[in-house]
mmCIF file as Biopython writes it, N, C-alpha, C and O atoms, coordinates in Angstrom:
data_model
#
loop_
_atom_site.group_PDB
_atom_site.id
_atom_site.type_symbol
_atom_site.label_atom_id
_atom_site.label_alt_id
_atom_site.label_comp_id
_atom_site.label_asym_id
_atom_site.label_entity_id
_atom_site.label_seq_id
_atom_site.pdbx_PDB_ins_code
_atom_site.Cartn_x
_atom_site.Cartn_y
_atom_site.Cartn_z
_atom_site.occupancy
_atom_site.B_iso_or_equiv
_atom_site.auth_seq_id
_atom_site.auth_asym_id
_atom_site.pdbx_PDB_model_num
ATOM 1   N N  . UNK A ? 1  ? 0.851   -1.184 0.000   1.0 0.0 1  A 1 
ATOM 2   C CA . UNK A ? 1  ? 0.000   0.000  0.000   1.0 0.0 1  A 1 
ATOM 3   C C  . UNK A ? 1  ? 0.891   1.239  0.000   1.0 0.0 1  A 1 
ATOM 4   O O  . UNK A ? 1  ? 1.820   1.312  0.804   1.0 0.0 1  A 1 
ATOM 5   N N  . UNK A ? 2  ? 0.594   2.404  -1.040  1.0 0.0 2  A 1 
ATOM 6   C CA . UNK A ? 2  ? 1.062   3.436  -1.145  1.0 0.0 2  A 1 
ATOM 7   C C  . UNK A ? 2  ? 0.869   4.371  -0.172  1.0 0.0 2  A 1 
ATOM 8   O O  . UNK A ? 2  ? -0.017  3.767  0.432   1.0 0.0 2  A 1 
ATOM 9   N N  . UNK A ? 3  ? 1.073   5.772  0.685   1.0 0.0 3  A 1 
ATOM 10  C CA . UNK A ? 3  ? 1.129   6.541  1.561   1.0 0.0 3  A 1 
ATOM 11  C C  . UNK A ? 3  ? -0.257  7.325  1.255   1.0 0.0 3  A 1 
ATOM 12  O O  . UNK A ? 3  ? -0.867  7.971  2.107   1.0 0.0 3  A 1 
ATOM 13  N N  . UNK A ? 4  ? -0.685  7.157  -0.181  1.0 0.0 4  A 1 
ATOM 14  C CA . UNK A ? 4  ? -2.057  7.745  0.168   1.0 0.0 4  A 1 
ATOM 15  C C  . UNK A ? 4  ? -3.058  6.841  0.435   1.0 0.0 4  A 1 
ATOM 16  O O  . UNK A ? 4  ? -4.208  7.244  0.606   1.0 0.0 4  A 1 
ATOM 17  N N  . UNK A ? 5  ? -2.685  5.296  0.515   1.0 0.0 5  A 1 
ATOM 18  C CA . UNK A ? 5  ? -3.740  4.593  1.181   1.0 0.0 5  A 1 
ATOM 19  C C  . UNK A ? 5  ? -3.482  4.304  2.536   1.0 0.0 5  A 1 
ATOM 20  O O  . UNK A ? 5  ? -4.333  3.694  3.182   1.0 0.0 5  A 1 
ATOM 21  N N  . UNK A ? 6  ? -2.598  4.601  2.966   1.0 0.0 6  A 1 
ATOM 22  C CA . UNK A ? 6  ? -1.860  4.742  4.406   1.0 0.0 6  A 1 
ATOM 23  C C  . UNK A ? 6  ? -2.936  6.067  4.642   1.0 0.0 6  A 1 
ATOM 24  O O  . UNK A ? 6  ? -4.004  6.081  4.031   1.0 0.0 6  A 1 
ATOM 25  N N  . UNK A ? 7  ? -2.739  6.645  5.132   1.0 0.0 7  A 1 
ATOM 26  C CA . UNK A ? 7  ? -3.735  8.026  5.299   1.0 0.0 7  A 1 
ATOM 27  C C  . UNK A ? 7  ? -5.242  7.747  5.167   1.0 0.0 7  A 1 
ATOM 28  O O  . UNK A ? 7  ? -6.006  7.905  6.119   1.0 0.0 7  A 1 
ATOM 29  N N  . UNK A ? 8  ? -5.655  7.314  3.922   1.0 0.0 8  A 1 
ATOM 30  C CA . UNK A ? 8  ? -6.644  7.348  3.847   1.0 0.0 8  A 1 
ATOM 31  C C  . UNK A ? 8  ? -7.376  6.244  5.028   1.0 0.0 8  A 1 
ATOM 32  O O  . UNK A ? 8  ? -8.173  6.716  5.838   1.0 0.0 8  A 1 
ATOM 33  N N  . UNK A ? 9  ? -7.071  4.889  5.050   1.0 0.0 9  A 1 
ATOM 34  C CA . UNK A ? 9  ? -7.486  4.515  6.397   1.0 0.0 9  A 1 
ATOM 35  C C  . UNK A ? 9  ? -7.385  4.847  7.162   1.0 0.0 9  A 1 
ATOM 36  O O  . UNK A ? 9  ? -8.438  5.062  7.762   1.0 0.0 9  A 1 
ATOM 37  N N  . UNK A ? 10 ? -6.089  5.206  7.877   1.0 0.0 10 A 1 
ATOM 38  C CA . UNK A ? 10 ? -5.640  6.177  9.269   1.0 0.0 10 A 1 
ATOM 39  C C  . UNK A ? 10 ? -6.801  6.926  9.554   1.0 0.0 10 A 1 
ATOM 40  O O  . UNK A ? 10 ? -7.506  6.622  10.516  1.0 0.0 10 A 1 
ATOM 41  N N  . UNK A ? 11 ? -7.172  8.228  8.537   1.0 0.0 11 A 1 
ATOM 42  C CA . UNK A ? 11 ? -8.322  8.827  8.660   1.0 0.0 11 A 1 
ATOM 43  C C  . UNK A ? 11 ? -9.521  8.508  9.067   1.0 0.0 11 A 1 
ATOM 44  O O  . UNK A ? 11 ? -10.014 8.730  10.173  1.0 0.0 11 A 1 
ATOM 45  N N  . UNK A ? 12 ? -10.106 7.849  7.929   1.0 0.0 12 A 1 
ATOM 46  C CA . UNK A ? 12 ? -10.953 6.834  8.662   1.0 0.0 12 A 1 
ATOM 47  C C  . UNK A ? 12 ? -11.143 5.988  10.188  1.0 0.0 12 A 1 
ATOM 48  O O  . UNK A ? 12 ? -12.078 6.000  10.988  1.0 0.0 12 A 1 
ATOM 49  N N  . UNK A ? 13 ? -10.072 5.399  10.197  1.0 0.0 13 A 1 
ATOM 50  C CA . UNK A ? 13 ? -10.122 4.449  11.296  1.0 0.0 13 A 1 
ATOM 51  C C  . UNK A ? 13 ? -10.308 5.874  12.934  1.0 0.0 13 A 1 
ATOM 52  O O  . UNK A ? 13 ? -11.052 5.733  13.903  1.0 0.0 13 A 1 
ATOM 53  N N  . UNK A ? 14 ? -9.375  7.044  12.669  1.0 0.0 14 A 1 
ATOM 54  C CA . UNK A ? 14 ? -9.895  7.915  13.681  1.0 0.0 14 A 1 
ATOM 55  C C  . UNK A ? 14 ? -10.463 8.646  13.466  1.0 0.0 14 A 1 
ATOM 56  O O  . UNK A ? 14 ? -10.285 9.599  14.226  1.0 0.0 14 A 1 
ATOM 57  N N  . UNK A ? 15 ? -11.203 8.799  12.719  1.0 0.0 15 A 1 
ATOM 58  C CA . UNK A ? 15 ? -12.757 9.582  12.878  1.0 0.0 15 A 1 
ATOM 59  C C  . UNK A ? 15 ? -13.730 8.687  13.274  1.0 0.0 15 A 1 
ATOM 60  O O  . UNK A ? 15 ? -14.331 9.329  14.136  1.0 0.0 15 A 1 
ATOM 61  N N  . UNK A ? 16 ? -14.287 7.560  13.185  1.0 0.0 16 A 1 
ATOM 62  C CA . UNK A ? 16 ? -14.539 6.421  13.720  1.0 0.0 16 A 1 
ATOM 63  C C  . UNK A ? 16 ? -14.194 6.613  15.168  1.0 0.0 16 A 1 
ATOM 64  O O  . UNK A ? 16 ? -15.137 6.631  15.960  1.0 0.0 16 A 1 
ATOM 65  N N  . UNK A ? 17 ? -13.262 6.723  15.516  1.0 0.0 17 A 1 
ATOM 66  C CA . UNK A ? 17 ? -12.873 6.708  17.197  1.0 0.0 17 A 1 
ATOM 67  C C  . UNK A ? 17 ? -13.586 7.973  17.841  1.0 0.0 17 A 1 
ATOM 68  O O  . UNK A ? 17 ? -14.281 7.948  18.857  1.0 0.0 17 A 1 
ATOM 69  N N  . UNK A ? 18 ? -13.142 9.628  16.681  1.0 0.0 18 A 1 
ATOM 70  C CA . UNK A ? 18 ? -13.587 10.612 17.442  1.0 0.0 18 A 1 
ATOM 71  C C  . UNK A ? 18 ? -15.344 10.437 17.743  1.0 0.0 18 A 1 
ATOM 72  O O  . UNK A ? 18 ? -15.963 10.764 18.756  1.0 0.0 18 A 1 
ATOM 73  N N  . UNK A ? 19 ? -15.893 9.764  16.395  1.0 0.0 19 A 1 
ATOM 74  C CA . UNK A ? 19 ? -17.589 9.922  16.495  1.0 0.0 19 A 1 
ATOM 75  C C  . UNK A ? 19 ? -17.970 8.662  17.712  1.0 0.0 19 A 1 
ATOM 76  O O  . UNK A ? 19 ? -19.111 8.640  18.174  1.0 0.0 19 A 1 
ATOM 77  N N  . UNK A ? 20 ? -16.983 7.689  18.153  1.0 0.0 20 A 1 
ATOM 78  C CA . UNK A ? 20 ? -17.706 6.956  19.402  1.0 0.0 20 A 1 
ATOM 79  C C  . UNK A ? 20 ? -17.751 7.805  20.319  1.0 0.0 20 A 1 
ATOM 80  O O  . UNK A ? 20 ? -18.611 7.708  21.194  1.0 0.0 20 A 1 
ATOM 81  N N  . UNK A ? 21 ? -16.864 8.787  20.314  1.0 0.0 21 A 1 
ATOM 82  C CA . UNK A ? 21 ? -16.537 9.507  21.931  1.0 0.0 21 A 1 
ATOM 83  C C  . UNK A ? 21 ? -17.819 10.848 21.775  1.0 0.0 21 A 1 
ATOM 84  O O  . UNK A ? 21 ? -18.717 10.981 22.607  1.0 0.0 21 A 1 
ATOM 85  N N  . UNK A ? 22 ? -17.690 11.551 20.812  1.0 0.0 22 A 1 
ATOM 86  C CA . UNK A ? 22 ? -18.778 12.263 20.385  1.0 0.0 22 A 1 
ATOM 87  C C  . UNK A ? 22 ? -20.382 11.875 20.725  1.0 0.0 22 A 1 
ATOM 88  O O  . UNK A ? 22 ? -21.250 12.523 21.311  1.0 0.0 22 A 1 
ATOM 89  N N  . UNK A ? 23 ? -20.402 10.400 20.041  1.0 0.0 23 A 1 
ATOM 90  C CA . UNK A ? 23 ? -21.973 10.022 20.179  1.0 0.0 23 A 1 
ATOM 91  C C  . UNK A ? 23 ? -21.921 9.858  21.836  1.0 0.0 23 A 1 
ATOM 92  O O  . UNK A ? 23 ? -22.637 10.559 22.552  1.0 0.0 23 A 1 
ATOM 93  N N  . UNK A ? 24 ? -21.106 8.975  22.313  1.0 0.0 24 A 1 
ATOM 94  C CA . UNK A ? 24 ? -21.193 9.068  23.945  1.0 0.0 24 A 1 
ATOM 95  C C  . UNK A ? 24 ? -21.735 10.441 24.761  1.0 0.0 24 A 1 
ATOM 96  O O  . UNK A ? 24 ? -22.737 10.429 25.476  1.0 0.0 24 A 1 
ATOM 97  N N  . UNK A ? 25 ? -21.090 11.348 24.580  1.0 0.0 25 A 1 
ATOM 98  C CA . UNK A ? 25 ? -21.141 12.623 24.884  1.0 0.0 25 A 1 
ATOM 99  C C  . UNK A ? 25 ? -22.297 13.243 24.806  1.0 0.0 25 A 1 
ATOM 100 O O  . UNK A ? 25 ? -22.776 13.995 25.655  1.0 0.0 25 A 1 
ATOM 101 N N  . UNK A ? 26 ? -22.881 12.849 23.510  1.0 0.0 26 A 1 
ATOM 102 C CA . UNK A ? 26 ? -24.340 13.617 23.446  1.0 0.0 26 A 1 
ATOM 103 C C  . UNK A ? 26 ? -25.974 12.938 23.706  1.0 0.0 26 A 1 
ATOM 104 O O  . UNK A ? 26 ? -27.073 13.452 23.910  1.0 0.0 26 A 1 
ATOM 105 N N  . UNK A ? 27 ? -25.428 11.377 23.565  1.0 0.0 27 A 1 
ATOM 106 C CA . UNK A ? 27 ? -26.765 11.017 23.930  1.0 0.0 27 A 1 
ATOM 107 C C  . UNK A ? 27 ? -26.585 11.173 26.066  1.0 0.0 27 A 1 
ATOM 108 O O  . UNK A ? 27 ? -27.540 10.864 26.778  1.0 0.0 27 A 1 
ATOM 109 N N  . UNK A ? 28 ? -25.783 11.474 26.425  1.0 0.0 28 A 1 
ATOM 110 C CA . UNK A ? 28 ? -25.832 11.971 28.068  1.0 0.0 28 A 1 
ATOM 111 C C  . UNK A ? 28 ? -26.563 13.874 28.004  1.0 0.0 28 A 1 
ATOM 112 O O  . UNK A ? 28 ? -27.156 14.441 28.922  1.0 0.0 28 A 1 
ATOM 113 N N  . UNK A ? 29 ? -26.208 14.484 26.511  1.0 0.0 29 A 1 
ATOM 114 C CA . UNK A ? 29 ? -26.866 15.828 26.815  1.0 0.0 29 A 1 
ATOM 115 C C  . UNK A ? 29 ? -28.298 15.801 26.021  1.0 0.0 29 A 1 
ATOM 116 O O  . UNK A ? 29 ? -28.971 16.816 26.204  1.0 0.0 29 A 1 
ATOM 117 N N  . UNK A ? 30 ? -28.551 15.363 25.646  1.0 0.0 30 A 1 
ATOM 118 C CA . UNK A ? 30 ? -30.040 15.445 24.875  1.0 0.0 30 A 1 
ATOM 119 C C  . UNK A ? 30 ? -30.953 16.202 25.557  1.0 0.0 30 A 1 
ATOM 120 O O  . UNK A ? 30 ? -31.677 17.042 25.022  1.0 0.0 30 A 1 
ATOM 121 N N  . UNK A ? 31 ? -30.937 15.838 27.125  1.0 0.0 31 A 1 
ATOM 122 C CA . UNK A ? 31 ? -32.534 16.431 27.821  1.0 0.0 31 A 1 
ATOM 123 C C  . UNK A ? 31 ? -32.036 18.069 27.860  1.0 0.0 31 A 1 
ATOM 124 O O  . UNK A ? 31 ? -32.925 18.891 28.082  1.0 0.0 31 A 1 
ATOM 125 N N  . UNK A ? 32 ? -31.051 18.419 27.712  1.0 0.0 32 A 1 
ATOM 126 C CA . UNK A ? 32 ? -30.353 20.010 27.981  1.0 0.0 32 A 1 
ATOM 127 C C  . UNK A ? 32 ? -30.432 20.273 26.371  1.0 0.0 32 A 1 
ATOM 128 O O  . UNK A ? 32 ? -30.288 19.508 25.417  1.0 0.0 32 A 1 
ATOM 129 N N  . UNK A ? 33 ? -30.789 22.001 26.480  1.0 0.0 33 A 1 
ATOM 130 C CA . UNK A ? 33 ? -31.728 22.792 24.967  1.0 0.0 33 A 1 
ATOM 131 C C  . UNK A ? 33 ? -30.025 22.852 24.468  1.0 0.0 33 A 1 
ATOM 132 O O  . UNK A ? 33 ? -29.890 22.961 23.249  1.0 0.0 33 A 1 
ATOM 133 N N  . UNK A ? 34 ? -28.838 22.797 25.216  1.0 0.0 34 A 1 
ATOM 134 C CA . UNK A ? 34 ? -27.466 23.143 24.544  1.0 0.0 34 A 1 
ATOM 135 C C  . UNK A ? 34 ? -26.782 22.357 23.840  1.0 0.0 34 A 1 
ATOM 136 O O  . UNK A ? 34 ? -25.710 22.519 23.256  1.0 0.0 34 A 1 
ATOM 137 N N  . UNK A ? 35 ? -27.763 21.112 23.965  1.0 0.0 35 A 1 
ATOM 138 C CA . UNK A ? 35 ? -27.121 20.115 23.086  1.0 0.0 35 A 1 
ATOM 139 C C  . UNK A ? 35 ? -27.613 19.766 21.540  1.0 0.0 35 A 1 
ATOM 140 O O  . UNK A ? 35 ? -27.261 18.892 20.748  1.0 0.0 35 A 1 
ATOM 141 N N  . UNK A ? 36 ? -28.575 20.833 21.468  1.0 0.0 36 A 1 
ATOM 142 C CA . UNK A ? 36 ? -28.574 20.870 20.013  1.0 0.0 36 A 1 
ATOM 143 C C  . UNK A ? 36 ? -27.336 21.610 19.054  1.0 0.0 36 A 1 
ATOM 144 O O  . UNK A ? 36 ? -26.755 21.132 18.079  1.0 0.0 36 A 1 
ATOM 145 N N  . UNK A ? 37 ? -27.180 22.822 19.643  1.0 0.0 37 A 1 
ATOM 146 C CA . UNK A ? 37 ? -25.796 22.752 19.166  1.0 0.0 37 A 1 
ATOM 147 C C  . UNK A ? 37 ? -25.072 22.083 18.808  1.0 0.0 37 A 1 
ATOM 148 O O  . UNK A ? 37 ? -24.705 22.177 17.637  1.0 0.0 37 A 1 
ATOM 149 N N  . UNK A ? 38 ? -24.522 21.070 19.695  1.0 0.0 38 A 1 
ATOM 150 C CA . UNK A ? 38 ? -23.754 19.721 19.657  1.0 0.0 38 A 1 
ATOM 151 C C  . UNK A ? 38 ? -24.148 19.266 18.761  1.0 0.0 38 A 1 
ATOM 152 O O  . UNK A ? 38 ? -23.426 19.407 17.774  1.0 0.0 38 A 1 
ATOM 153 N N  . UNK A ? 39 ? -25.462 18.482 18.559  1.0 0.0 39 A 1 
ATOM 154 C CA . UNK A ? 39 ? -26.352 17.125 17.540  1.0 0.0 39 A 1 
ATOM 155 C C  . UNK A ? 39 ? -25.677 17.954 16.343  1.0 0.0 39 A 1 
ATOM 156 O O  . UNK A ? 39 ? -24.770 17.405 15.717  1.0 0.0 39 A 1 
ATOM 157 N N  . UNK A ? 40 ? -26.093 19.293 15.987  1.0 0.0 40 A 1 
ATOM 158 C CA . UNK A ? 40 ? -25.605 19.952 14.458  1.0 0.0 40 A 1 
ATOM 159 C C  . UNK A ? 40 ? -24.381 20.104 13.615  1.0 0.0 40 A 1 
ATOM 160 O O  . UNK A ? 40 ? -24.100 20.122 12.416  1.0 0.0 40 A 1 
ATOM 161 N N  . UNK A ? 41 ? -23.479 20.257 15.332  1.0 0.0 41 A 1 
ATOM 162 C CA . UNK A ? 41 ? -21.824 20.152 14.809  1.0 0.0 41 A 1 
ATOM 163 C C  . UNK A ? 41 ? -21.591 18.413 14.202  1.0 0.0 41 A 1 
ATOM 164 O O  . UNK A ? 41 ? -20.964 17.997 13.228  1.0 0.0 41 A 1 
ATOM 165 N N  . UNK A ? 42 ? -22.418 17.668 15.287  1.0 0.0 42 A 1 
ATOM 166 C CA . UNK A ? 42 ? -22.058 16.592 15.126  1.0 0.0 42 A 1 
ATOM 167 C C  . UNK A ? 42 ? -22.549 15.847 13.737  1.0 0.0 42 A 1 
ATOM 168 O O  . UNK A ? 42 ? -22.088 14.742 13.454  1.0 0.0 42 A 1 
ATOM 169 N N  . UNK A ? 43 ? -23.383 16.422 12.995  1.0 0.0 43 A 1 
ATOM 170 C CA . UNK A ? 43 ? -24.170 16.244 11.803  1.0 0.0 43 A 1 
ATOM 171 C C  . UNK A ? 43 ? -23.296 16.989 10.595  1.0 0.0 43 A 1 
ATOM 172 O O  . UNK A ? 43 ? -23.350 16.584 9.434   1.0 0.0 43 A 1 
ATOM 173 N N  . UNK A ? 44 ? -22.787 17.702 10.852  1.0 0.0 44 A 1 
ATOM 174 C CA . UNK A ? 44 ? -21.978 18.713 10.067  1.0 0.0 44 A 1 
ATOM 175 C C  . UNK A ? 44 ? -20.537 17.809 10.112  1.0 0.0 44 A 1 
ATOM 176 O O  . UNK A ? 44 ? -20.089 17.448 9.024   1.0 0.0 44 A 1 
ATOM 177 N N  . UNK A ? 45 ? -19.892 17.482 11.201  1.0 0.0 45 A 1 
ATOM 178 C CA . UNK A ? 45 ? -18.751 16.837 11.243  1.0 0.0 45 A 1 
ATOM 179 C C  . UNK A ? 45 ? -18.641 15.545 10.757  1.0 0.0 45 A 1 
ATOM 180 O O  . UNK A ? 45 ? -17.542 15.092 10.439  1.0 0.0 45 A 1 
ATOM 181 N N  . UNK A ? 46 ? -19.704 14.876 10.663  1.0 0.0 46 A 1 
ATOM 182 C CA . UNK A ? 46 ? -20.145 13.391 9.626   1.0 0.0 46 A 1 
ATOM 183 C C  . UNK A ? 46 ? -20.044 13.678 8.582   1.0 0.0 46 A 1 
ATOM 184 O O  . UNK A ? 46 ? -19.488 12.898 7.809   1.0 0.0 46 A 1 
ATOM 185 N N  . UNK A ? 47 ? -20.469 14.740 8.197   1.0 0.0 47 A 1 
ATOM 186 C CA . UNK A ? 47 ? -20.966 14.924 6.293   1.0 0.0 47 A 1 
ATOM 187 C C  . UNK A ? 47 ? -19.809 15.328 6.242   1.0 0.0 47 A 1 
ATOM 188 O O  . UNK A ? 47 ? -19.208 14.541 5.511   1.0 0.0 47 A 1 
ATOM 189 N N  . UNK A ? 48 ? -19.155 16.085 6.586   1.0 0.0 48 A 1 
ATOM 190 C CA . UNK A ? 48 ? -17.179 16.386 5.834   1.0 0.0 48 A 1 
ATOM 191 C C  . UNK A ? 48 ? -16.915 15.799 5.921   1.0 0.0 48 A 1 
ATOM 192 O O  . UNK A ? 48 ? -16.585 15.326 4.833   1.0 0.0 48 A 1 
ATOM 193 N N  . UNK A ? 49 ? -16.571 14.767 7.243   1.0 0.0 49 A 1 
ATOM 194 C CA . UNK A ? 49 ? -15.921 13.186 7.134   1.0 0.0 49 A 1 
ATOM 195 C C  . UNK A ? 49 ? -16.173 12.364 5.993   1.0 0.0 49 A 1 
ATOM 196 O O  . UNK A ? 49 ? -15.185 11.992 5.361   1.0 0.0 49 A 1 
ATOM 197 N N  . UNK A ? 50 ? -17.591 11.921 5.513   1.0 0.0 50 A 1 
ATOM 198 C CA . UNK A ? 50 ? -17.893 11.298 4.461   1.0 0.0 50 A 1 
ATOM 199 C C  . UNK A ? 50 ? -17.589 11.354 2.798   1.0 0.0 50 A 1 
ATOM 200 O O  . UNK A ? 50 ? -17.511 10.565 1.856   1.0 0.0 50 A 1 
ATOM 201 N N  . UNK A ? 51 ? -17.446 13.085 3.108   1.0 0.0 51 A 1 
ATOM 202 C CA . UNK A ? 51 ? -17.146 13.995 1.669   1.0 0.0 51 A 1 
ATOM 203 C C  . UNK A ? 51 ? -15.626 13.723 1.636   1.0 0.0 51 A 1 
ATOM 204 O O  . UNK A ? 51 ? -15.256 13.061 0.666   1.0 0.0 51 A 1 
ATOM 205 N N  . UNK A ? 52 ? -14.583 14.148 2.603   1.0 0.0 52 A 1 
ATOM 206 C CA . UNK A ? 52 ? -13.569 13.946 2.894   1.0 0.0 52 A 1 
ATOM 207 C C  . UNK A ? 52 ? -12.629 11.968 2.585   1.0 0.0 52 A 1 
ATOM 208 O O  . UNK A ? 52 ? -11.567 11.657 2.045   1.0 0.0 52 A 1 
ATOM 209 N N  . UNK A ? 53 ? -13.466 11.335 3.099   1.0 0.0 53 A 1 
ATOM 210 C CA . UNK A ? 53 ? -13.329 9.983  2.745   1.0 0.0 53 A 1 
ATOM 211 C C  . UNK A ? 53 ? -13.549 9.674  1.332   1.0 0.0 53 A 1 
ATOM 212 O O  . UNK A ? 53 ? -12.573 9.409  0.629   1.0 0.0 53 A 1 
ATOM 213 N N  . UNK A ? 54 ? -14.552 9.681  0.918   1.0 0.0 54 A 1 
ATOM 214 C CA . UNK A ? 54 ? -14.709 9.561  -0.501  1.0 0.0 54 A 1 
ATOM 215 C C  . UNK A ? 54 ? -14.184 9.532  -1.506  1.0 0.0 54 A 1 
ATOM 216 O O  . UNK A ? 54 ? -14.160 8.728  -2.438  1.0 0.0 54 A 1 
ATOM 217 N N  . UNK A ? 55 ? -13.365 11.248 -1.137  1.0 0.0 55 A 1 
ATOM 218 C CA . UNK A ? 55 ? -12.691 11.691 -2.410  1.0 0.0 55 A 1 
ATOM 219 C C  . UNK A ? 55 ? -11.038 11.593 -2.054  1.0 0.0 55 A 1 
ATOM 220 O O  . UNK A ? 55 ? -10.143 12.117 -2.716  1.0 0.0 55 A 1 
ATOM 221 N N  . UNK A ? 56 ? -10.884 10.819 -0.886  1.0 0.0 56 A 1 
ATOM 222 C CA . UNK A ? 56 ? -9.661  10.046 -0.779  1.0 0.0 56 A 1 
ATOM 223 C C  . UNK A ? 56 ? -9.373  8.832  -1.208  1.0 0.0 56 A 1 
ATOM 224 O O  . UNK A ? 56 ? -8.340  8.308  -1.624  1.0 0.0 56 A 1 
ATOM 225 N N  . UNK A ? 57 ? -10.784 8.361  -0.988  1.0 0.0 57 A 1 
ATOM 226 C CA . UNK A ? 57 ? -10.917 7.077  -1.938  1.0 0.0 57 A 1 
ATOM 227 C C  . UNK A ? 57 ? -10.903 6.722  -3.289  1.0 0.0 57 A 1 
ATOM 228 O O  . UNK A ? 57 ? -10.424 5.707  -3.795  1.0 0.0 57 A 1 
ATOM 229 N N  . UNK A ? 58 ? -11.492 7.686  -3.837  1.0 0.0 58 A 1 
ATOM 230 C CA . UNK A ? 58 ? -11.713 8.272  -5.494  1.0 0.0 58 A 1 
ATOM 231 C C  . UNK A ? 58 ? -9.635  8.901  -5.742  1.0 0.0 58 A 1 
ATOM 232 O O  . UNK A ? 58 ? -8.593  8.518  -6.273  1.0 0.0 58 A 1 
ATOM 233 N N  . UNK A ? 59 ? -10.022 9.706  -5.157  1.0 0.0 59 A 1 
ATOM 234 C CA . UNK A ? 59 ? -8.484  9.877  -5.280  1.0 0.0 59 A 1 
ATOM 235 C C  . UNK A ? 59 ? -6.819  8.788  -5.311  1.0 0.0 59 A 1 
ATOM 236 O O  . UNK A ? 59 ? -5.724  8.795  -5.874  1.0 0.0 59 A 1 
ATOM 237 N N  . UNK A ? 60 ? -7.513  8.050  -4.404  1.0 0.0 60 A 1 
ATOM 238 C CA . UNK A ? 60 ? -6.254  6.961  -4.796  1.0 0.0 60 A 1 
ATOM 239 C C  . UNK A ? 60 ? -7.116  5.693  -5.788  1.0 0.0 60 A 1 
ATOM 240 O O  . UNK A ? 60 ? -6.285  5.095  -6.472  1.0 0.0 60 A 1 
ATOM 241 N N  . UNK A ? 61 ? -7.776  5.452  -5.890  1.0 0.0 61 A 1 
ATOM 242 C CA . UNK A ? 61 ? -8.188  4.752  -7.268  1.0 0.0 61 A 1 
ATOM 243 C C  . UNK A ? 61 ? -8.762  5.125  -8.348  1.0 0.0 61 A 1 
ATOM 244 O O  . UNK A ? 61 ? -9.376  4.153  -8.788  1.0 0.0 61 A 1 
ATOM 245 N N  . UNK A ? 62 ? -8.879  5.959  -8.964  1.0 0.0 62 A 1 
ATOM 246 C CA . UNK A ? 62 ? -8.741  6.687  -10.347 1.0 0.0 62 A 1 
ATOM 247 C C  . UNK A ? 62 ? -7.196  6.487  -11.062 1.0 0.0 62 A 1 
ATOM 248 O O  . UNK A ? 62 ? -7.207  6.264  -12.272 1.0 0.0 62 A 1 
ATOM 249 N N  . UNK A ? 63 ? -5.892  6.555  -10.387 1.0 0.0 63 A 1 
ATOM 250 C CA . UNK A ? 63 ? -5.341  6.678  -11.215 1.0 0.0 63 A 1 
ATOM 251 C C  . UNK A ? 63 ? -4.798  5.268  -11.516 1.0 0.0 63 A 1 
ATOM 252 O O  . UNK A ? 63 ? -3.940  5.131  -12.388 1.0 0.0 63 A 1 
ATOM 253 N N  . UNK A ? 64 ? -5.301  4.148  -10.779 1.0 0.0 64 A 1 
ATOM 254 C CA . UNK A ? 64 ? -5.225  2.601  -10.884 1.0 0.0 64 A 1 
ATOM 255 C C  . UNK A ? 64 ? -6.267  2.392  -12.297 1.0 0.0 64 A 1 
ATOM 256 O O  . UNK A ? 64 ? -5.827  1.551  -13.080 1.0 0.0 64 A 1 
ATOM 257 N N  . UNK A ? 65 ? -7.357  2.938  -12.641 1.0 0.0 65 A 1 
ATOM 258 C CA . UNK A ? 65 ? -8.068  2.268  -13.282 1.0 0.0 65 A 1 
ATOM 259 C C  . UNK A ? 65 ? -7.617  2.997  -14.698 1.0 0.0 65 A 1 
ATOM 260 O O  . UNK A ? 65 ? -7.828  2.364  -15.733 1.0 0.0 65 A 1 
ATOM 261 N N  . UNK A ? 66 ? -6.966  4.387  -14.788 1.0 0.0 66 A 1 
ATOM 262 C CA . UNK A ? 66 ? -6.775  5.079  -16.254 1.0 0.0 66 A 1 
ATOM 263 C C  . UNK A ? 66 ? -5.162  4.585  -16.518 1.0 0.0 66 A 1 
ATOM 264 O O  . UNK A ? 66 ? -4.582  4.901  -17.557 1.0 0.0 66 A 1 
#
């Protein structure tokens, strides 16, 4: 495996770690109005992760298939 598939799991594998500690965190604040804040970051910080993954993924296999 090349250094951009090195990374690209790395990434993965700890964002995965940060969103266990995250989800922990917020299903304890739910009954408090301040944890919507939280739920939104935390909704916002998934979707870049996902966007972010993707096009690391796309990125190291595109130039395998041309």
């Amino acid at each position: 495996m090349d250094l951009l598939s090195w990374i690209a799991v790395g990434f993965i594998i700890i964002r995965f770690i940060i969103l266990a500690f995250i989800t922990r965190n917020v299903k304890s604040k739910i009954p408090q109005s301040s944890a919507i804040q939280s739920i939104v970051w935390r909704i916002v910080g998934t979707s870049v992760f996902w966007m972010v993954s993707i096009f690391l993924i796309v990125w190291w296999l595109l130039p395998r298939f041309l």
